[in-house]
DRENDREN-481673 format. One line per 8 residues: number of its first residue (from 1); their letters; for each residue y, x, z of N, C-alpha, C. Coordinates in steps of 0.2 Angstrom, whole numbers, plus 5000, padded with zeros to 4 digits. Atoms other than C-alpha are relative to their C-alpha. Layout:
BEGIN
NUM) A) Y,X,Z,Y,X,Z,Y,X,Z ~ ... .
***
This chain:
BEGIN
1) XXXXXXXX) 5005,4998,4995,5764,5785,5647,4993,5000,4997 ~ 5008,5000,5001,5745,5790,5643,4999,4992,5003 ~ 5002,5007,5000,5735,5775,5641,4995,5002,5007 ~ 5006,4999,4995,5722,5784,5654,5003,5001,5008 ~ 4997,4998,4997,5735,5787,5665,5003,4993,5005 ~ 4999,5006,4998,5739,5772,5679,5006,4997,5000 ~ 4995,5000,5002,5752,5760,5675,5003,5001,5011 ~ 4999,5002,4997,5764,5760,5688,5002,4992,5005 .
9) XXXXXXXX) 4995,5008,4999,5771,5745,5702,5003,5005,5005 ~ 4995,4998,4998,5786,5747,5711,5001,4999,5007 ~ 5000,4999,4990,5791,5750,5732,5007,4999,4998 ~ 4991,5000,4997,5810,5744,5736,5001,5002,5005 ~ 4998,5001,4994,5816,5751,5751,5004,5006,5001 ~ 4996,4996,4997,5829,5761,5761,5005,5001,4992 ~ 4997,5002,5006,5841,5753,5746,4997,5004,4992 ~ 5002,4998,5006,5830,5761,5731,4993,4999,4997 .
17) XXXXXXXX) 5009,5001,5000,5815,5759,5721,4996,5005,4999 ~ 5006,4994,5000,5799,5771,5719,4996,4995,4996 ~ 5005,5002,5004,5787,5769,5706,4992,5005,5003 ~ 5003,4998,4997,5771,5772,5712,4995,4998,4997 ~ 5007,5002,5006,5753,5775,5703,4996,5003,5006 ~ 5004,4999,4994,5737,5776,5713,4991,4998,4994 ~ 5005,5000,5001,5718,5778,5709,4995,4997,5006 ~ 5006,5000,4995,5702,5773,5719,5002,4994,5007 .
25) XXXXXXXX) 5002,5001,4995,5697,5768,5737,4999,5005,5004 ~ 5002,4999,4995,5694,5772,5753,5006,5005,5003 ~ 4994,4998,4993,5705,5787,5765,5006,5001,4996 ~ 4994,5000,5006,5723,5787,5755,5001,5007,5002 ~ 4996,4995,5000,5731,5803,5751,5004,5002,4996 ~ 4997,5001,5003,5746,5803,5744,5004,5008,4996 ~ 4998,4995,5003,5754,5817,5731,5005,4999,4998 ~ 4992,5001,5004,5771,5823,5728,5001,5008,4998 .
33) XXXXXXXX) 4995,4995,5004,5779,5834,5715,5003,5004,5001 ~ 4993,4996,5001,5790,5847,5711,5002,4999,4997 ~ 4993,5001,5005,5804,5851,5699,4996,5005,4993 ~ 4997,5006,5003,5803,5846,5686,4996,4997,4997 ~ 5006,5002,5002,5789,5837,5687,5001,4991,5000 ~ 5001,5008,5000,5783,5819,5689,4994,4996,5005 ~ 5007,4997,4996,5768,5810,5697,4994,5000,4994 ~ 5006,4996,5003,5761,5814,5681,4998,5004,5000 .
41) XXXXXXXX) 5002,4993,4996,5759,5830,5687,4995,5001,5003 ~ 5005,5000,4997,5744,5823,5697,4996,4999,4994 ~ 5002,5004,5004,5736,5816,5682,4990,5003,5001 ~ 5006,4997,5000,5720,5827,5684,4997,5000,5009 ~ 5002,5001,4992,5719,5824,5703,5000,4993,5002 ~ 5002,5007,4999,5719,5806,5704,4994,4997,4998 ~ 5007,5001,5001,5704,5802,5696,4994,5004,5003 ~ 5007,4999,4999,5694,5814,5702,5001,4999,5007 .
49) XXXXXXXX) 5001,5000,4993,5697,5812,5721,4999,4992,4999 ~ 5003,5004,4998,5694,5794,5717,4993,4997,4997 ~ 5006,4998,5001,5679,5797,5710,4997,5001,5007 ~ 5002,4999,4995,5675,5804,5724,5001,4998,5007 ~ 4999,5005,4998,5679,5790,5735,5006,5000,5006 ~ 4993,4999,4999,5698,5792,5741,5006,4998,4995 ~ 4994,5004,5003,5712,5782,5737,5007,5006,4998 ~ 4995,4996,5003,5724,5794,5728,5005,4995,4997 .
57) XXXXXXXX) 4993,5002,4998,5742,5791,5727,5005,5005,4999 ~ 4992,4995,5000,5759,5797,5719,5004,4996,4997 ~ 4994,5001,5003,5775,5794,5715,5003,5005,4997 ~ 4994,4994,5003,5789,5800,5705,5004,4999,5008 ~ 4995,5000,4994,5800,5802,5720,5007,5000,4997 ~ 4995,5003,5003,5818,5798,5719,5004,5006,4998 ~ 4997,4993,5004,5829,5808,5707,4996,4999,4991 ~ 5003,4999,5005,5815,5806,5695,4994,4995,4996 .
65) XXXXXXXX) 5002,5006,5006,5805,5796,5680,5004,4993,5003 ~ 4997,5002,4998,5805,5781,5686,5003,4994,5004 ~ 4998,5001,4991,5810,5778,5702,5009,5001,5001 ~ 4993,5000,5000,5828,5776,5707,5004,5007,5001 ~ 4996,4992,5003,5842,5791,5705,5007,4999,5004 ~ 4995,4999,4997,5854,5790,5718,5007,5004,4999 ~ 4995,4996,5003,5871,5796,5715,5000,5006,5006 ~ 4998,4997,4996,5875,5803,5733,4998,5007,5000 .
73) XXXXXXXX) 5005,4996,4997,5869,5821,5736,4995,5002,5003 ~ 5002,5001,4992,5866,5818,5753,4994,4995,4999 ~ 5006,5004,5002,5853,5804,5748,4995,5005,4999 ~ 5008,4995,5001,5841,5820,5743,4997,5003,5005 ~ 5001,4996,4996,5841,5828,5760,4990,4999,5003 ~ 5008,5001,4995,5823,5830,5770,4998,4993,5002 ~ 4999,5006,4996,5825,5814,5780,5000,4996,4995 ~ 5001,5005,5004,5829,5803,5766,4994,5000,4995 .
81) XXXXXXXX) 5006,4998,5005,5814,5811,5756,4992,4998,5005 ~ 5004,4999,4994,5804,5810,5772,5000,4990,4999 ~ 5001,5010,4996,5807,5789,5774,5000,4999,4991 ~ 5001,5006,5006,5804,5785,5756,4988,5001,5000 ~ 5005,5000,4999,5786,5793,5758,4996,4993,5007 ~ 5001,5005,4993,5785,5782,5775,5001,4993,4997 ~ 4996,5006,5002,5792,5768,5766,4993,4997,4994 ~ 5005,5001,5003,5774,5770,5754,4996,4998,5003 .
89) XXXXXXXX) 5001,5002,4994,5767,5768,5769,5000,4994,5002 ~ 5000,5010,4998,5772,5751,5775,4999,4998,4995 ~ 4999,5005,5005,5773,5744,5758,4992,5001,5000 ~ 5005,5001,4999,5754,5747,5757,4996,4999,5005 ~ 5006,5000,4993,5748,5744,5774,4997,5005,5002 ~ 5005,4993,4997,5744,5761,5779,5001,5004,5006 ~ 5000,4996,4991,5743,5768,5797,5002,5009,4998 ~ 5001,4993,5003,5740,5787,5790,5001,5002,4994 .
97) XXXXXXXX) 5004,4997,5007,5737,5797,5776,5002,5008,5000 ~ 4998,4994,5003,5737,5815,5769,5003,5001,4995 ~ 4994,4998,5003,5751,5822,5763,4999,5006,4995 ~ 5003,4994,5004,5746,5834,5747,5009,5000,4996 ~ 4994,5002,5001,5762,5841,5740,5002,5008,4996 ~ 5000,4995,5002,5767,5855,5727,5005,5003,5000 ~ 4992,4998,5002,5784,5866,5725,5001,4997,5003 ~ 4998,5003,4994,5797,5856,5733,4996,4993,5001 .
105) XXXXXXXX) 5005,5005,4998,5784,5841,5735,4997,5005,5008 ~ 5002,4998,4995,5776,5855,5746,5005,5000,5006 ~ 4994,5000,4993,5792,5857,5758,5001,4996,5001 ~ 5000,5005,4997,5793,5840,5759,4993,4999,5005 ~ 5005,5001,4996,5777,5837,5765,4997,5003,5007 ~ 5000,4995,4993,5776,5852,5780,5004,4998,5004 ~ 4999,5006,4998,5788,5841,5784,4999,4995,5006 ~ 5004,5007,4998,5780,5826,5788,4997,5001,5005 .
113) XXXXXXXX) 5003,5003,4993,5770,5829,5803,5005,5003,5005 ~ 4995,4999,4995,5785,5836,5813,5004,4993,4999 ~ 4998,5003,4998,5797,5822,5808,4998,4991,5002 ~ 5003,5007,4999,5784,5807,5807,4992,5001,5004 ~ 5006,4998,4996,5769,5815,5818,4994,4993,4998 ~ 5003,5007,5000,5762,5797,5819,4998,4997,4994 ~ 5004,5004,5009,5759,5793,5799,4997,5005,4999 ~ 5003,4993,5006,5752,5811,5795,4992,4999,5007 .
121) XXXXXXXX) 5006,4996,4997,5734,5815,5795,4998,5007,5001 ~ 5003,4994,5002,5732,5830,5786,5008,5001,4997 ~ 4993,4999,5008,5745,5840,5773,4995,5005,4998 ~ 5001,4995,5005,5739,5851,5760,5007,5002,4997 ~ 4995,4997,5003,5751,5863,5754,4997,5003,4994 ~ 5004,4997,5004,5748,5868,5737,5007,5006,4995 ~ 4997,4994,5000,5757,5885,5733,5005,5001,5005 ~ 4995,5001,4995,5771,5880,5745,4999,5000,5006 .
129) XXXXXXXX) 5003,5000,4993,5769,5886,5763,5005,4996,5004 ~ 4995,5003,4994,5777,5880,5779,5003,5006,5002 ~ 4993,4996,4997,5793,5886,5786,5004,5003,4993 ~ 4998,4995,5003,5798,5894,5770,5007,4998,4999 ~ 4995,5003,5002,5814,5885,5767,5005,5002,5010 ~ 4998,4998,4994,5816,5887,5789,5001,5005,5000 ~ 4997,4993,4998,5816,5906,5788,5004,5003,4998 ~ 4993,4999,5004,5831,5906,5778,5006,5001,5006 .
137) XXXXXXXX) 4994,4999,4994,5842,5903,5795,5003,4995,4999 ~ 4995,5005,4999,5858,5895,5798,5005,5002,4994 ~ 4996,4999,5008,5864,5903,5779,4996,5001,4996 ~ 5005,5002,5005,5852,5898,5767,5003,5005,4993 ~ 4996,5000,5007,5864,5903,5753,5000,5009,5000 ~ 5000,4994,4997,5866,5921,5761,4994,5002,4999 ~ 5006,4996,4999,5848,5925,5764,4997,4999,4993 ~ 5001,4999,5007,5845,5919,5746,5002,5007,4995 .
145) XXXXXXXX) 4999,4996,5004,5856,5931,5739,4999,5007,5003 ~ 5003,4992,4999,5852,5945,5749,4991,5001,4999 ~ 5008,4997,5000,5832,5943,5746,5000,5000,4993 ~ 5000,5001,5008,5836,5939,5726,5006,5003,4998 ~ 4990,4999,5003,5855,5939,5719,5003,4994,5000 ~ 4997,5006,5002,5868,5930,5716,4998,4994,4994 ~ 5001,5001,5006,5861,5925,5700,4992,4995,5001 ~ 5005,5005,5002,5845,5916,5706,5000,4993,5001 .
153) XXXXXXXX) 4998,5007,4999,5841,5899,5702,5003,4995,5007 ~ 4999,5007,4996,5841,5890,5717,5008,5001,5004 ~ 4993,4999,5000,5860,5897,5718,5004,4996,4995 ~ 4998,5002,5004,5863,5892,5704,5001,4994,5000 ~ 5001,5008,5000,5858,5875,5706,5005,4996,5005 ~ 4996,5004,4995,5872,5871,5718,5005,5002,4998 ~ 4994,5001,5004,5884,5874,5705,5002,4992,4997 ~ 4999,5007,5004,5891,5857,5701,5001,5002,4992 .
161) XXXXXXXX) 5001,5001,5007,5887,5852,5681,4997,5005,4998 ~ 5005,4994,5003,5874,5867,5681,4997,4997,4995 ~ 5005,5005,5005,5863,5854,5672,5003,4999,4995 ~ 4999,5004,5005,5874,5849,5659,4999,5011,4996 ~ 5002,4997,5003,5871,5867,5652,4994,5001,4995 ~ 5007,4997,5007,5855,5864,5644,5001,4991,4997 ~ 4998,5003,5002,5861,5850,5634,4994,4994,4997 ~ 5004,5000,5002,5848,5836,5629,4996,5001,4993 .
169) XXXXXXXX) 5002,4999,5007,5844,5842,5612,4996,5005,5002 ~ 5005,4996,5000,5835,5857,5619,4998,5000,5007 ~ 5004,5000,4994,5826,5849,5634,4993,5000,4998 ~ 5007,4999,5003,5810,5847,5622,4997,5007,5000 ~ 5002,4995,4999,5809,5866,5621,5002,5003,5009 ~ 4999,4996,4994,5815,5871,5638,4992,4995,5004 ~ 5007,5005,4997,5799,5858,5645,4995,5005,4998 ~ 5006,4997,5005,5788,5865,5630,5002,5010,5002 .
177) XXXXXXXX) 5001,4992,5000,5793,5884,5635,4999,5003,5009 ~ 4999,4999,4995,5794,5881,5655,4994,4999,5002 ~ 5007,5001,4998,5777,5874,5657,4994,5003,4995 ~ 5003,4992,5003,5767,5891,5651,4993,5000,5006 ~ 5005,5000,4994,5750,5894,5658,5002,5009,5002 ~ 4997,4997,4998,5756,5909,5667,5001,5006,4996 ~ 4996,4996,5002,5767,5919,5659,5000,5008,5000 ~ 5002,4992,4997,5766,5936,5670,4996,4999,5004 .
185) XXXXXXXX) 5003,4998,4994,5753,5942,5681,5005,5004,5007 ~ 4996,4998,4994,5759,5946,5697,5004,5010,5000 ~ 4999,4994,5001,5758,5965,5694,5006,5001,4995 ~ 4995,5000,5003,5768,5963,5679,5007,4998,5001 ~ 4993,5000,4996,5782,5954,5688,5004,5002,5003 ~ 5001,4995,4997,5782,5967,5700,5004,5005,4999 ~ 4999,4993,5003,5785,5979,5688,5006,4998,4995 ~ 4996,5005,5005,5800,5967,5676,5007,5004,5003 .
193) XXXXXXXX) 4994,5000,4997,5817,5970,5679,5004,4997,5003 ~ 4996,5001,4994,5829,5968,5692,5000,4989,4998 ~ 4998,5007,5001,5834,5948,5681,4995,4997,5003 ~ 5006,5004,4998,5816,5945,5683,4998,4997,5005 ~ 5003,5001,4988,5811,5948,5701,5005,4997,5002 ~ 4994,5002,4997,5827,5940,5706,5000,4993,4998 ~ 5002,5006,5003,5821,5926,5695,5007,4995,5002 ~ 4991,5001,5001,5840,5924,5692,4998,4991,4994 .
201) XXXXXXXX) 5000,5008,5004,5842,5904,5681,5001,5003,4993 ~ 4997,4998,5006,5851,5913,5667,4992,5003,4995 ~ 5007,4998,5003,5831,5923,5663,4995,4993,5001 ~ 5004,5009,5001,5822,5905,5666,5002,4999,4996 ~ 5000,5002,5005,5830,5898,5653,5002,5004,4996 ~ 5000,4995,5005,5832,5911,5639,4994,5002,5001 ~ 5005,5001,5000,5815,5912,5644,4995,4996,4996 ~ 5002,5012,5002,5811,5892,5642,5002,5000,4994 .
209) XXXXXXXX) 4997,5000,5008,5821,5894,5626,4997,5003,4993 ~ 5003,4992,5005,5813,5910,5618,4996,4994,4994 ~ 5003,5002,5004,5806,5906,5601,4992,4998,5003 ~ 5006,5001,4998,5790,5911,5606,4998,5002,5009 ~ 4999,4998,4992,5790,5909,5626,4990,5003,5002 ~ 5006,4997,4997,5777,5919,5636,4994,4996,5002 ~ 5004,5005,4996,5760,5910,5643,5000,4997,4991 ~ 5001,5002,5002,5752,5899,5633,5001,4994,5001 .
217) XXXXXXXX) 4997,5008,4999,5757,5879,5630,4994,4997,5006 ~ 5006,5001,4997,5749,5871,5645,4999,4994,5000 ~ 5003,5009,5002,5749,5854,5638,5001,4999,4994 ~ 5002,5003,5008,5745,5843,5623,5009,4997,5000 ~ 4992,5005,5000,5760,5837,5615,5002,4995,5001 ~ 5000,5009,4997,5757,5820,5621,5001,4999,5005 ~ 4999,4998,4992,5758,5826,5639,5007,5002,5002 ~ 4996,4997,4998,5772,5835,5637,5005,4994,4997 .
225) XXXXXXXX) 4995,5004,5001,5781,5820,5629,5001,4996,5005 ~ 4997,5005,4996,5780,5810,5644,5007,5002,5004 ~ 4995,4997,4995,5791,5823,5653,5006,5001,4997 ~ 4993,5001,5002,5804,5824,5640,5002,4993,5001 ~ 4998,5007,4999,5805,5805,5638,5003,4999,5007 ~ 4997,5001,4993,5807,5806,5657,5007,5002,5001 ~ 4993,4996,4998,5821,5818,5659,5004,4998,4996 ~ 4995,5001,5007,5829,5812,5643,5004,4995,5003 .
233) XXXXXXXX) 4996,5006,5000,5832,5796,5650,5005,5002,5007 ~ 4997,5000,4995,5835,5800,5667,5004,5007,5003 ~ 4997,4994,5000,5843,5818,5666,4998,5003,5006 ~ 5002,4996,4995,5841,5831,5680,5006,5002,5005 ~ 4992,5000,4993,5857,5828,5693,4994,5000,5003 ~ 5003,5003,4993,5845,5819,5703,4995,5006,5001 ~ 5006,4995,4999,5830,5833,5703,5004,5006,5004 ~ 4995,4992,4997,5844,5849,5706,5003,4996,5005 .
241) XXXXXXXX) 4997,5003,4992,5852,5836,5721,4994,5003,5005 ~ 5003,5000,4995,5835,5841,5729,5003,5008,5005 ~ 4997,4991,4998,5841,5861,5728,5007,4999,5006 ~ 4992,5001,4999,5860,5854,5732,4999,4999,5010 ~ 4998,5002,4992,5855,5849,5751,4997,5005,5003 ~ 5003,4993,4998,5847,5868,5755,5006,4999,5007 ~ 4998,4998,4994,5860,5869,5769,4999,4997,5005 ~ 5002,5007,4997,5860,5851,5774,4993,5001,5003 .
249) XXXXXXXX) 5009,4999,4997,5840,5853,5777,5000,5003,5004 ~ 5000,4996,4995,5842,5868,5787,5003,4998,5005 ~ 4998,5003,4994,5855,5861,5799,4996,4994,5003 ~ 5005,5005,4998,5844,5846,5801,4994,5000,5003 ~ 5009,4998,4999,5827,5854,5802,5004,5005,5008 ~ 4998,4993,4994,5837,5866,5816,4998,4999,5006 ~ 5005,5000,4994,5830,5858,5832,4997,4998,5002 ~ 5008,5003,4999,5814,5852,5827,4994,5005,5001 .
257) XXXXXXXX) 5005,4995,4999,5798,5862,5830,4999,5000,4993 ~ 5002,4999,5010,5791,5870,5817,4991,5000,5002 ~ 5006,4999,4998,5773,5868,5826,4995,4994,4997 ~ 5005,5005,5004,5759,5858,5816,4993,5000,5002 ~ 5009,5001,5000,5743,5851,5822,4994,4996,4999 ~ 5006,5005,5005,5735,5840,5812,4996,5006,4995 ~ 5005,4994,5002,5721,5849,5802,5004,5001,4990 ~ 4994,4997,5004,5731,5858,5786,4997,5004,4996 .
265) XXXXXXXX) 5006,4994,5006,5724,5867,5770,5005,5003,4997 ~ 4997,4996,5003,5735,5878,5761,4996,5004,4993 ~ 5003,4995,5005,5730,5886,5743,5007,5000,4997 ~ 4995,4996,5003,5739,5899,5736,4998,5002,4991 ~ 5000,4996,5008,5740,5905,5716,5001,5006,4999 ~ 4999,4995,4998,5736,5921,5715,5007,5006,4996 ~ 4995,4995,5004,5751,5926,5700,5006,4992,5000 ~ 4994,5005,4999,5765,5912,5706,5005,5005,5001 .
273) XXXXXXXX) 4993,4996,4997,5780,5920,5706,5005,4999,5002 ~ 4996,5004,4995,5789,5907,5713,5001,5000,5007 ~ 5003,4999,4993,5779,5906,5728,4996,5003,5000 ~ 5005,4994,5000,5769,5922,5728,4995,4999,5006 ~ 5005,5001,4996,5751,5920,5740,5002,5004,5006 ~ 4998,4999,4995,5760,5931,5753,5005,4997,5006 ~ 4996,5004,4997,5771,5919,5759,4997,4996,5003 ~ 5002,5004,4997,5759,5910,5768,4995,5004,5003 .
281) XXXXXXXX) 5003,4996,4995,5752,5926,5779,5004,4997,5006 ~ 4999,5001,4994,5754,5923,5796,5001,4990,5001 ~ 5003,5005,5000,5752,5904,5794,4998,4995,5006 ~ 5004,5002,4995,5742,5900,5807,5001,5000,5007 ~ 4996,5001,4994,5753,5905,5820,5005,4994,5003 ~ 4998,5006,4999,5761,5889,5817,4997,4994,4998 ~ 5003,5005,5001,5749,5877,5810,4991,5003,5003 ~ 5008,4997,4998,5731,5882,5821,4996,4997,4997 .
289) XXXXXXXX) 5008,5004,5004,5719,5869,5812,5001,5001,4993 ~ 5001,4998,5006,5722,5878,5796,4996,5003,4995 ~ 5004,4999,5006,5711,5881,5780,5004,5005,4995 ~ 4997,4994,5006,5716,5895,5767,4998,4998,4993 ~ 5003,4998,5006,5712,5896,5747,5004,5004,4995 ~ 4996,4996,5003,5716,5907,5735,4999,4998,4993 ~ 5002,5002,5007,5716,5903,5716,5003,5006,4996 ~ 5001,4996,5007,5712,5917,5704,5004,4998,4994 .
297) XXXXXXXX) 4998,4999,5006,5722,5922,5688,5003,4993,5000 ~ 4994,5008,5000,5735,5905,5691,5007,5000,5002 ~ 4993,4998,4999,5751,5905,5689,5006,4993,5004 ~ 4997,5004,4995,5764,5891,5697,4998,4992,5000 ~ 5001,5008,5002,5759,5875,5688,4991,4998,5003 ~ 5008,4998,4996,5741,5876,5699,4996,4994,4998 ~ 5004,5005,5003,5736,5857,5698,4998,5001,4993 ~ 4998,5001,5007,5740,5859,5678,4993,5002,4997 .
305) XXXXXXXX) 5004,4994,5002,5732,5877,5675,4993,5000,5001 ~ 5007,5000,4995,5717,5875,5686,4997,4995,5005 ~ 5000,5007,4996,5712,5857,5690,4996,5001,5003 ~ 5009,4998,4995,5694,5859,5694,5001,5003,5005 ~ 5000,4999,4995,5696,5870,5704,5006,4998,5005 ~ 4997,5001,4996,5710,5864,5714,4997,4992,5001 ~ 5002,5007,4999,5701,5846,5712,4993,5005,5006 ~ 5005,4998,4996,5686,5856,5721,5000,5001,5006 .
313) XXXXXXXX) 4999,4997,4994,5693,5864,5733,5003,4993,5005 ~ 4998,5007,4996,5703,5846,5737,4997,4996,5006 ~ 5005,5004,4999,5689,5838,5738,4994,5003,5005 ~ 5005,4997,4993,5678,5849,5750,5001,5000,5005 ~ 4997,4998,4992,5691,5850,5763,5001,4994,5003 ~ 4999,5008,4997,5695,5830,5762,4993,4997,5000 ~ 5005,5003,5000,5677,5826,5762,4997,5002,5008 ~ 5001,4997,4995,5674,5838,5776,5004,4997,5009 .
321) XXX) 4995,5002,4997,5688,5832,5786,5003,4991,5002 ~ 4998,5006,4999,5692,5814,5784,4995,4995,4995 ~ 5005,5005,5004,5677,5807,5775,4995,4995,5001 .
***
């Protein structure tokens, strides 16, 4: 781990531990990851919101660095991901907090004030909108392949032993080819073929592996070793178990509202091709105290790519809001 980077200490609860780093003082706002990230992933957001006087906060969440790896599948579902946040919660003494949250960090946290109303201030979605995961229906698996293919990842990833196909001797390159400062423009995505726009697994990684992959490197080789050493040690079952409970989620989430009124910022990336900035139109018909942003020429890794500005835009809306 970077020496500038906070060490972590550890939360035991609902049988597992979380490691968990934190910068600053004052209103707490806690940040969670996607795949296949870390909460080094905030690395450029914790100091600056505690500069700016806010106690920042992340964990590796479970599955990943290192924090505990559950075998069960069923341990990844929304709920069990939902009570390890709350679980950071009590172990700090905290009433509240904002929920900032990226990729599947972001769907967890949209989350949160439906099943915990009571611990949420705020959420920030950061490329990740709300409902996205609920508009799939009561066959997740189905609306997948009819909006994509068969062949797209998050299908894929609910093949058992999909992960052992990228073997650990070429996780240094698939990391080093996967974190690309945006690879295509939206336009160009648009216009790629059928494997692309369907963002099938098989074009991801022969992608991630390409001699010279797309995008520029978006980190120093010191950065990006923390993330091998991560996955190295602890491989990536636990991270694809998040994909593994897509159906499980939506049965779950099936008779909760999807209606959010705590006050909610959403920024979009204008060239994500994961989560493209249109999946978070109409928005505000389910979450009314809503904030919008847009972030020019950025592609999926947002915090990464474009910290400043996403530290800015952060910090205008948490100063405004809970300052």
């Amino acid at each position: 781990m970077r020496t500038d980077f906070p060490k972590p200490y550890f939360i035991r609860s609902n049988g597992i531990r979380l490691a968990v780093y934190e910068q600053g003082s004052g209103f707490p706002v806690i940040f969670c990851h996607g795949f296949p990230e870390l909460a080094f992933s905030w690395r450029y957001q914790l100091p600056a919101l505690a500069a700016a006087g806010f106690r920042a906060i992340a964990l590796d969440q479970r599955g990943y660095g290192r924090s505990s790896k559950p075998d069960s599948v069923a341990e990844y579902d929304i709920p069990h991901l939902a009570a390890d946040l709350i679980a950071v919660l009590d172990a700090l003494g905290l009433e509240k907090a904002v929920f900032c949250g990226h990729d599947w960090g972001g769907h967890l946290v949209w989350e949160m004030p439906i099943l915990h109303p009571e611990r949420v201030a705020g959420v920030i979605g950061l490329n990740t909108p709300h409902r996205y995961f609920r508009r799939m229906g009561e066959d997740p698996e189905t609306w997948v392949r009819n909006h994509f293919s068969a062949g797209n990842y998050r299908l894929a990833f609910l093949q058992e032993g999909i992960e052992n196909e990228l073997p650990a001797e070429l996780l240094p390159r698939f990391l080093g080819g996967l974190f690309r400062v945006r690879p295509l423009t939206m336009a160009e995505f648009r216009a790629a073929p059928a494997a692309v726009r369907n963002l099938e697994w098989e074009f991801i990684l022969a992608s991630a592996l390409a001699p010279e992959p797309a995008g520029n490197p978006l980190m120093s080789p010191e950065d990006l070793h923390v993330y091998v050493e991560a996955f190295s040690g602890g491989g990536l079952t636990g991270p694809i178990n998040w994909y593994r409970n897509l159906h499980r989620n939506n049965q779950v989430l099936a008779g909760t509202s999807d209606k959010i009124t705590v006050p909610c910022l959403m920024l979009s990336a204008e060239d994500d091709i994961f989560l493209p900035p249109e999946l978070a139109e109409n928005m505000e018909e389910y979450v009314p105290d809503l904030e919008k942003g847009l972030i020019r020429e950025c592609g999926h890794w947002t915090q990464l790519e474009k910290p400043d500005e996403v530290n800015r835009l952060l910090i205008d809306w948490l100063g405004r809001r809970f300052a």
